[in-house]
C-alpha positions as CSV (number, residue, x, y, z in Angstrom):
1,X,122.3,110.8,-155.6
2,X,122.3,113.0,-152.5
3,X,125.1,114.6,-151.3
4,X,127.2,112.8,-148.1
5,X,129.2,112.7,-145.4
6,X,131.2,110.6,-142.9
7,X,130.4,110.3,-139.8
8,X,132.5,109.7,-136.6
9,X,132.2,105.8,-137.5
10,X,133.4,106.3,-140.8
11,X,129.7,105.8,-142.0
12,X,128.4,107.4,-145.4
13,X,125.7,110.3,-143.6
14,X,123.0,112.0,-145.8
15,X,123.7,115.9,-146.2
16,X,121.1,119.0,-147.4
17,X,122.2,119.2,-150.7
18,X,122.9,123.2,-151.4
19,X,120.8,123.0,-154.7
20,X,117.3,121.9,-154.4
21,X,115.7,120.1,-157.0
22,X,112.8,120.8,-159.3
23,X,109.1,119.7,-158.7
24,X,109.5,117.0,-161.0
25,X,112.9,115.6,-159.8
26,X,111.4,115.0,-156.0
27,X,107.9,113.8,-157.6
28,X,110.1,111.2,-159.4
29,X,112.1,110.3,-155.9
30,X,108.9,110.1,-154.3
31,X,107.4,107.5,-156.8
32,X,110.5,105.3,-156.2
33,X,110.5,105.4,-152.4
34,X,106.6,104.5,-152.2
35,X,107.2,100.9,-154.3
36,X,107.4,98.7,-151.4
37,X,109.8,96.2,-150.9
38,X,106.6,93.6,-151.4
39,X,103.1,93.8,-152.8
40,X,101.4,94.3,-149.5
41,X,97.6,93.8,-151.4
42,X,98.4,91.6,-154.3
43,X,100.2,88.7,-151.9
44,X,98.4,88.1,-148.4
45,X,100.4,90.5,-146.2
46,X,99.7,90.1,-142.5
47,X,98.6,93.6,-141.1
48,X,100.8,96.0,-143.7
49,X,97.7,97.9,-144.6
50,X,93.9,97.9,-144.2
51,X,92.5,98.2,-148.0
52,X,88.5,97.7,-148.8
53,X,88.5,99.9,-152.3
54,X,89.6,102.6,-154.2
55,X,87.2,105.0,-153.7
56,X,87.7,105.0,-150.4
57,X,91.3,105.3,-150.5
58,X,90.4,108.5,-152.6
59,X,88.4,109.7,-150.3
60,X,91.2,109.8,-147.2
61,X,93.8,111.1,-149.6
62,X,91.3,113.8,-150.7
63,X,90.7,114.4,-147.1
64,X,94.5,114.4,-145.6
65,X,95.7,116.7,-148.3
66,X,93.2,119.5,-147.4
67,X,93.9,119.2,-143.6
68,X,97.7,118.6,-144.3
69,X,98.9,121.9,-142.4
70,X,96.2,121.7,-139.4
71,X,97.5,121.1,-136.3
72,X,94.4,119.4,-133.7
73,X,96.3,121.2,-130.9
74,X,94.8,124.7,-131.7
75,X,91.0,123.7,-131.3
76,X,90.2,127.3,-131.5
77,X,91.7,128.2,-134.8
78,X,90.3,125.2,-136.7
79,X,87.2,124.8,-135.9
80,X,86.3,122.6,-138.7
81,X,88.9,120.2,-137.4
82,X,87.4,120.4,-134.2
83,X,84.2,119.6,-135.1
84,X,85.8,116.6,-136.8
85,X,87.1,115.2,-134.0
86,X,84.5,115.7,-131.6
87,X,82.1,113.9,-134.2
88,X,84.3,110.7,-134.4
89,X,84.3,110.4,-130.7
90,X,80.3,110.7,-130.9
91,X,80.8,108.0,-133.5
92,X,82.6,105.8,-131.3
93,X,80.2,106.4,-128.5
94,X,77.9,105.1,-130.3
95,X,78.9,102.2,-132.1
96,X,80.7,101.3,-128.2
97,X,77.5,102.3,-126.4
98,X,78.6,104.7,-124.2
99,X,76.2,107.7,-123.8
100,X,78.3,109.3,-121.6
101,X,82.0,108.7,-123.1
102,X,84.2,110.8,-123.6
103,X,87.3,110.2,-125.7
104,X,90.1,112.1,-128.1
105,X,92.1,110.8,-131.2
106,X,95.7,109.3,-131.1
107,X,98.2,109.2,-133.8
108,X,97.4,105.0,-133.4
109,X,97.1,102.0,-131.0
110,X,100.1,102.1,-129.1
111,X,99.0,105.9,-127.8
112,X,95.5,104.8,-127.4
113,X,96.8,102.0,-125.6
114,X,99.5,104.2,-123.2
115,X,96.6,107.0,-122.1
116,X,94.7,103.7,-121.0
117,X,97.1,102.9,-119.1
118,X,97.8,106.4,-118.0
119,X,94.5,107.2,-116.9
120,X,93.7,103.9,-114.6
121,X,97.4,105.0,-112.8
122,X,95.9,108.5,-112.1
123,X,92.7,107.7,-111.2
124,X,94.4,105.2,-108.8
125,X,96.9,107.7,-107.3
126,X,93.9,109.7,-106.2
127,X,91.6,107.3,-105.4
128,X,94.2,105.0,-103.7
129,X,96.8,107.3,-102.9
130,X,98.7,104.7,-100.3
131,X,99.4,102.5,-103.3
132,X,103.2,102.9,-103.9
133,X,104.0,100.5,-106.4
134,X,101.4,99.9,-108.9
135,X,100.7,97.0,-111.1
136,X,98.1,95.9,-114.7
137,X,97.2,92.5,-115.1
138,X,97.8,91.7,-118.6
139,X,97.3,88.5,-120.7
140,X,100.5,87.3,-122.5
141,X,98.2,87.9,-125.5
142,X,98.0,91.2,-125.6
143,X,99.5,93.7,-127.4
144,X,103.4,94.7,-126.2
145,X,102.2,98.4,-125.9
146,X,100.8,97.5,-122.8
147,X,104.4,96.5,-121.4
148,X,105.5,99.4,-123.2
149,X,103.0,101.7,-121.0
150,X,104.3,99.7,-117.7
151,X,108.1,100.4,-118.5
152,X,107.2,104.5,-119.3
153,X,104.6,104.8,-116.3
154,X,105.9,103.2,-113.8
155,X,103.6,99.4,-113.4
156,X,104.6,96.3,-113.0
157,X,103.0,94.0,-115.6
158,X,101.7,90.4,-114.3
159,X,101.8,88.3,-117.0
160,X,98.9,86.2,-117.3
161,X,98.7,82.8,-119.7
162,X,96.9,80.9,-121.5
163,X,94.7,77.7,-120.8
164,X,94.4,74.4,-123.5
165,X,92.0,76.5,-126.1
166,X,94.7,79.5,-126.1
167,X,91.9,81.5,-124.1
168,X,93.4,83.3,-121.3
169,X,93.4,81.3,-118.1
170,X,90.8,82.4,-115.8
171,X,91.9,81.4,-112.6
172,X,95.3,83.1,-113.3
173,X,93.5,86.2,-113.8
174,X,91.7,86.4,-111.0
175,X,94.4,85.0,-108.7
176,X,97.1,87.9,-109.8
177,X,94.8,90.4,-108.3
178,X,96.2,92.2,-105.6
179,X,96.2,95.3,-103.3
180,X,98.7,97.2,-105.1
181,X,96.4,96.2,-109.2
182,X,95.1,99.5,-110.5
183,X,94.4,97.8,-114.2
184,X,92.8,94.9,-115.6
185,X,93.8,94.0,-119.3
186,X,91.3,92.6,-121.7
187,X,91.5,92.3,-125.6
188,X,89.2,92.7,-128.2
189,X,90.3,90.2,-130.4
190,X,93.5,89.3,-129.6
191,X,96.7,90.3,-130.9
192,X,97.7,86.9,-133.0
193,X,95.2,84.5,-132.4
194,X,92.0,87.3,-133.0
195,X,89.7,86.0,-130.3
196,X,88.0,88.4,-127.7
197,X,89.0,87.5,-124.3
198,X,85.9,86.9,-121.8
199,X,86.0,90.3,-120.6
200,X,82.2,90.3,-119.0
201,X,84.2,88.2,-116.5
202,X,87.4,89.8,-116.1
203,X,85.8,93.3,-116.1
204,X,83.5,92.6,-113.4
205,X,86.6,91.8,-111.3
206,X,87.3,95.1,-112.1
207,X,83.9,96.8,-110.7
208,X,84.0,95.3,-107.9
209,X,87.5,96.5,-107.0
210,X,86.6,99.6,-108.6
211,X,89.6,99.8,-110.5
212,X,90.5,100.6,-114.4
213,X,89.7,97.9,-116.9
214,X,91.2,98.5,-120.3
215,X,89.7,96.7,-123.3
216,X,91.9,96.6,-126.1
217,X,90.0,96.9,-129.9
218,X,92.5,98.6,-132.0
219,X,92.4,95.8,-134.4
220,X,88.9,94.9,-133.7
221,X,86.9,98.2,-132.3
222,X,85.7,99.3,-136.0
223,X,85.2,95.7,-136.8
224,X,83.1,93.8,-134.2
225,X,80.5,96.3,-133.6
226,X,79.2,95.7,-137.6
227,X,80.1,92.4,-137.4
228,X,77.4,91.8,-134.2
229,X,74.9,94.1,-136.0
230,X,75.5,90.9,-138.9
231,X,74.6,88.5,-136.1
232,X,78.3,87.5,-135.4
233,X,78.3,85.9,-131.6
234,X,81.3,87.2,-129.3
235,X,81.6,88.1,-125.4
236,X,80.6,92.1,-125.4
237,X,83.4,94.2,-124.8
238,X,82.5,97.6,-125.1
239,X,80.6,99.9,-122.5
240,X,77.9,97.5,-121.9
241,X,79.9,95.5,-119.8
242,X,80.2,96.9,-116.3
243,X,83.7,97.6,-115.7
244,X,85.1,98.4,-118.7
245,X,86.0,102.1,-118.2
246,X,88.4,102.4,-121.7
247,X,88.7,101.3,-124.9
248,X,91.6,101.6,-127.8
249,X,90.1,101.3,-131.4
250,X,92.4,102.0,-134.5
251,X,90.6,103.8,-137.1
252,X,93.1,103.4,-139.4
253,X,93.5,99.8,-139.1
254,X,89.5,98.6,-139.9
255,X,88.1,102.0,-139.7
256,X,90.0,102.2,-143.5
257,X,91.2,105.5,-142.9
258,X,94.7,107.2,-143.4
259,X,97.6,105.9,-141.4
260,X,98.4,108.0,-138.0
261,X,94.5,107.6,-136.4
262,X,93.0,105.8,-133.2
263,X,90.3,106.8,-130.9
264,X,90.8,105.9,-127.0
265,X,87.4,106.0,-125.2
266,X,86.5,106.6,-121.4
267,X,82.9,105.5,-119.8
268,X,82.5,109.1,-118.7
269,X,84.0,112.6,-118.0
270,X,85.3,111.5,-115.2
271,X,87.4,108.6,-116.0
272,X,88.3,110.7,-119.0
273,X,90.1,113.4,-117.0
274,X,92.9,111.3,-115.8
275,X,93.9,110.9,-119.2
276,X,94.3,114.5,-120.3
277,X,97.3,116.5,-119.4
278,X,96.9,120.3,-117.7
279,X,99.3,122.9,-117.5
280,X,98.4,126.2,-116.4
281,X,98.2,127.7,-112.7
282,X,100.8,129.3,-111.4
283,X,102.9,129.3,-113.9
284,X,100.3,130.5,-116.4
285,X,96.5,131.2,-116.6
286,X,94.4,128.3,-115.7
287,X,94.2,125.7,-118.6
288,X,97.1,127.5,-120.8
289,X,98.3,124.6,-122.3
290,X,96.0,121.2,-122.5
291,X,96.4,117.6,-124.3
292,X,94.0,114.7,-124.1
293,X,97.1,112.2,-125.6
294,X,100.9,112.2,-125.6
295,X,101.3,114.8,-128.2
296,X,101.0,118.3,-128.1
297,X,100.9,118.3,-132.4
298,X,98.3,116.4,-133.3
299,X,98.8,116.2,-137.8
300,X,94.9,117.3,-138.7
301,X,95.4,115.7,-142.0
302,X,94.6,111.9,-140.2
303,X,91.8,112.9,-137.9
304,X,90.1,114.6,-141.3
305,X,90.4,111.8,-143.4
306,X,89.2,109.5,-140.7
307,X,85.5,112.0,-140.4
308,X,85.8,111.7,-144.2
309,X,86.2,108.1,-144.2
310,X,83.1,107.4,-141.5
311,X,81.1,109.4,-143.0
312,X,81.4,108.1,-146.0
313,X,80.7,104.3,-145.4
314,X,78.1,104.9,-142.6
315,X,76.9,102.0,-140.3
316,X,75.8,100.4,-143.3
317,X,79.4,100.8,-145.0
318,X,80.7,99.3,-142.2
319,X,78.5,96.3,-141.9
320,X,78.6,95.1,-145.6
321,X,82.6,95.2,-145.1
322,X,82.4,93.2,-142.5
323,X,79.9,90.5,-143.8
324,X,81.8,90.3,-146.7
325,X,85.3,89.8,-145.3
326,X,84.1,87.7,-142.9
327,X,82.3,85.5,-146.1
328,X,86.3,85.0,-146.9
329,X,87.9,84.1,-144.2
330,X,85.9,81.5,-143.6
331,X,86.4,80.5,-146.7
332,X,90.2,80.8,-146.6
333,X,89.8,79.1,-142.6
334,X,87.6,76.4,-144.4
335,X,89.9,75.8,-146.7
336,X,93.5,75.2,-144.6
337,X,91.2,73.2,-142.1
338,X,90.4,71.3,-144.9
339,X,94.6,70.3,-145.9
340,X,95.6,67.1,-143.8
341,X,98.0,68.2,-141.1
342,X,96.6,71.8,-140.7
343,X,94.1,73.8,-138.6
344,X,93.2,77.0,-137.6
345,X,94.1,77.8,-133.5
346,X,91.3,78.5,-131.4
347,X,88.2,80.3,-132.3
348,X,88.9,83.9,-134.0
349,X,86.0,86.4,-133.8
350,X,87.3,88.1,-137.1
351,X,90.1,88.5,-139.8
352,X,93.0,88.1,-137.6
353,X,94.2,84.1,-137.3
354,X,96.5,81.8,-137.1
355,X,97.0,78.2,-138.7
356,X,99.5,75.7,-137.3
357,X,100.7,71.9,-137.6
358,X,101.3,69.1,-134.7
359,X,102.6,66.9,-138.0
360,X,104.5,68.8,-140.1
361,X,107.2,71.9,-139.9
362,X,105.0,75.1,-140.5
363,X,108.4,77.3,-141.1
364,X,108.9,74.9,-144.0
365,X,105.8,75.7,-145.1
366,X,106.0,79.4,-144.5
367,X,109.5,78.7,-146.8
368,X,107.3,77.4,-149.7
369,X,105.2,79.8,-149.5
370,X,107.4,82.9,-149.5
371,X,109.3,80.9,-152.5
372,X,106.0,80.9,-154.5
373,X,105.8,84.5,-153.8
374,X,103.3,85.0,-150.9
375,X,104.1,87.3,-148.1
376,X,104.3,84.9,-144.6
377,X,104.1,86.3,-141.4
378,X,105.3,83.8,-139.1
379,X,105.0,83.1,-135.1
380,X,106.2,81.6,-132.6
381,X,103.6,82.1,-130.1
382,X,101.9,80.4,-128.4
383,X,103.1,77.7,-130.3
384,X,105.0,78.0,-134.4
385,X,102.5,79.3,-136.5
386,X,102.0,81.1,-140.2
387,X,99.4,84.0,-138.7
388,X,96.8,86.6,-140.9
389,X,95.5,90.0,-140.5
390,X,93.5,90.2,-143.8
391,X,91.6,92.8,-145.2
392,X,88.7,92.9,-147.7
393,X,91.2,93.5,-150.8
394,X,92.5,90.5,-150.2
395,X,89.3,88.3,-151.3
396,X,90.6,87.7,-154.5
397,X,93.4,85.9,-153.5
398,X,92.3,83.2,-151.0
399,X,91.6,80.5,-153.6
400,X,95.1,80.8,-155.3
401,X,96.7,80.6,-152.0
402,X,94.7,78.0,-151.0
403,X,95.9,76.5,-154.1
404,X,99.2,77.0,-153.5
405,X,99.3,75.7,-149.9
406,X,98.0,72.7,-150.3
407,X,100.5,72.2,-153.1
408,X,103.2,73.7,-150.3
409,X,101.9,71.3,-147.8
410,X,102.5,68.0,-149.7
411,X,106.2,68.8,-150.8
412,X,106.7,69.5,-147.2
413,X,105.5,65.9,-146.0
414,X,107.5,64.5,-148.8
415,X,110.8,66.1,-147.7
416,X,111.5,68.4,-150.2
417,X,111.1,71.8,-148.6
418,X,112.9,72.5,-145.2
419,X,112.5,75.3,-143.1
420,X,115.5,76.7,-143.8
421,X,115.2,77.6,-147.8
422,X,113.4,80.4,-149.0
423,X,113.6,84.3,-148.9
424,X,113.0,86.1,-145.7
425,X,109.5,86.6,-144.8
426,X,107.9,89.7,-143.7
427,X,106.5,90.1,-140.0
C-alpha cells in the first residue's frame, strides 16, 4: 500500500513513498490498475474504446512505445515525427478532399473542436473587426465541446433544436443568423443519434456570409469517407461542400489508433492561420515559439502510432472495416426494430444510435440489461433512450444481446423489472 497523509480536510492523501519499488512490484500494480471496472469489448460498451483487431492494436502499441519520449513541439529535432504528422494531414486531405488543406494533430476531439472554434473568431476579428460580441450557431446535438469553446473564447452559443425526425430544424438555423454570427455548427454524424446534419444547406448559409462553418466528424471523419467509397448515401460534409472551411476527425476513435489523437482540418492556408498561435517579435526573433493547437507538448507517441495505424490499413483497411461493421449494425438495428414496443430514432449514417420506446419504460430495460451483465449507456435526450457507439469487436455479440433484450423486453411489459433495480450503468 502506498504511503499517506492527511490533508487539511482530514482526508487520507497519497505521498512519494521514500523507497521505490522494484520493476516487477510496479509491472504488477500496473496489471491491476488496467482491469477495468467493466469489460468494455466483451459487453456492448457505448464509446469506451474503438477495437477492430489485435494486430492492429499491436501495431499502435509497437508504434507509441518507440515515440514515447518525442515531443511534436520540436519539429526540428524529430524529423521522423514530423514527417509523420505532416503525412496524416495529407491523409486527411485526401480522404476530406481538400487539395489545399492544411491541418495539425490534437491530443482529441474536444481540442480539434476548440481550434475550430478558435480560428472562425480570428478570422472574424480581422475580417469583421466592428463585431464586439461574437456568437456560433450550434444544434443542441452537437457535441458540448462546442459550448465548452464558447465559454473559454468568448461566443455566445445559439442553441438550435430539433424538428419531428430529430434532424436539426432548418428554419431555426437559418433564422438565428445574425450580424454579430461568426460560426455555423454542423455535425458529421451526430453526437447521440449518429446522423449527419444537412450541412450542404447550412454551410452554404455560411458562404454566403462568408463566415466559418465548422463540421464536426470526430466520431465519424475516419468512418464516412470508406463507408461512401462502399456506396453508403449521406449529405457530403467534407470540403466538397462550399462553406465548410474546418473539420474535427478523431483518429483515435474510428481511425483505430492509440488514445490522445485527432486531426482538425482548414480548406486552405489561410483559414488555417487563425488557428495557430505565434509568439516571437519583439519580444523574441520572429516565429520563436509556434503551436498549431492548445498545447505546446504535443506526446509523439500518439501521432506515431496514428501514421503507423493508417498506413497499415490503407483505404482498403478502412473500407472493409466499415462494410463490415456496418453489415452489424444493421443487423443489431434490424433486430431491436424487430421487438414489439422498440425502434431505432431517426436515420443513423453509421455505428452510433439510439433505440427508444413510446410503450414501455426503456430505463427498466436499461435495468435488465445491466442485471444480465451488459454495459447500458442511457439518455435522456432528445427523448429516454438506451444509446450505441459500437465498434467492429463488437460483432460477436449482437445476437446474444439481441437475445437477451427481447427476453429484457417481455419481463418489462409484464411488470417484473422497474427502472429502478439493477447496478449502475456506465455512460
Amino acid at each position: 500500500m502506498p504511503a499517506t497523509s492527511s490533508g487539511s480536510d482530514g482526508s487520507q492523501r497519497a505521498s512519494l513513498p521514500d523507497r521505490g519499488l522494484s520493476r516487477s512490484e510496479v509491472t504488477e500494480l500496473l496489471e491491476k490498475a488496467a482491469q477495468p471496472n467493466v469489460d468494455w469489448l466483451g459487453r456492448m460498451a457505448s464509446g469506451v474504446n474503438y477495437f477492430i483487431a489485435d494486430d492492429v492494436v499491436a501495431v499502435a502499441s509497437e508504434a507509441y512505445l518507440r515515440f514515447i519520449s518525442t515531443n511534436a513541439l520540436y519539429r526540428g529535432y524529430y524529423p521522423g515525427l514530423a514527417r509523420f504528422e505532416d503525412e496524416i494531414v495529407d491523409f486527411a486531405a485526401d480522404i476530406f478532399h481538400g487539395p489545399n488543406a492544411r491541418g495539425s494533430v490534437t491530443s482529441g476531439g474536444s481540442e480539434s473542436i476548440l481550434m475550430g472554434v478558435k480560428s472562425a473568431r480570428d478570422r472574424a476579428r480581422e475580417a469583421r473587426p466592428q463585431v464586439d460580441r461574437p456568437e456560433m450557431v450550434v444544434p443542441v446535438s452537437a457535441h458540448p465541446a462546442f459550448w465548452k469553446a464558447g465559454h473559454y473564447f468568448g461566443l455566445d452559443v445559439k442553441k438550435i433544436g430539433l424538428d419531428a425526425d430529430h434532424q436539426v430544424d432548418l428554419d431555426q438555423y437559418a433564422a438565428a443568423i445574425g450580424s454579430n454570427t461568426v460560426l455555423l455548427v454542423g455535425s458529421a454524424p451526430s453526437l447521440t443519434l449518429g446522423m449527419v446534419d444537412p450541412i450542404p444547406t447550412m454551410a452554404a448559409w455560411a458562404a454566403e456570409r462568408e463566415i466559418g462553418f465548422h463540421v464536426d466528424s470526430c466520431v465519424g471523419g475516419w468512418f464516412l469517407p470508406f463507408a461512401e467509397d462502399e456506396g453508403e448515401q449521406f449529405p457530403t460534409f467534407d470540403f466538397r461542400t462550399p462553406g465548410v472551411t474546418t473539420i474535427s476527425a478523431d483518429l483515435h476513435k474510428f481511425g483505430y489508433a492509440a488514445k490522445g489523437a485527432s486531426v482538425v482540418m482548414s480548406r486552405d492556408p489561410e483559414i488555417f492561420r487563425h488557428q495557430e498561435f505565434r509568439f516571437g517579435a519583439p519580444e523574441r526573433n520572429a516565429d520563436w515559439y509556434v503551436t498549431p493547437s492548445m498545447t505546446g507538448t504535443r506526446p509523439g507517441g500518439a501521432i506515431a502510432a496514428s501514421w503507423a495505424v493508417l498506413r497499415y490499413l490503407g483505404k482498403d483497411g478502412y473500407r472493409t472495416a466499415a462494410r463490415e461493421s456496418l453489415a452489424f449494425i444493421r443487423r443489431l438495428q434490424e433486430g431491436i426494430n424487430a421487438i414489439d414496443g422498440l425502434y431505432v430514432m431517426g436515420k443513423p449514417a453509421m455505428t452510433i444510435f439510439a433505440f427508444t420506446s413510446d410503450s414501455l419504460d426503456i430505463f427498466a430495460i436499461a435495468a435488465g440489461l445491466t442485471d444480465r451483465g451488459w454495459l447500458v449507456s442511457r439518455d435522456t435526450w432528445p427523448v429516454p433512450a438506451i444509446r450505441f457507439m459500437q465498434s467492429l469487436g463488437h460483432a460477436p455479440l449482437a445476437e446474444p444481446y439481441l437475445d437477451d433484450l427481447a427476453e429484457v423486453v417481455d419481463l418489462v411489459r409484464r411488470g417484473e423489472i422497474s427502472a429502478g433495480e439493477g447496478r449502475a450503468d456506465y455512460t
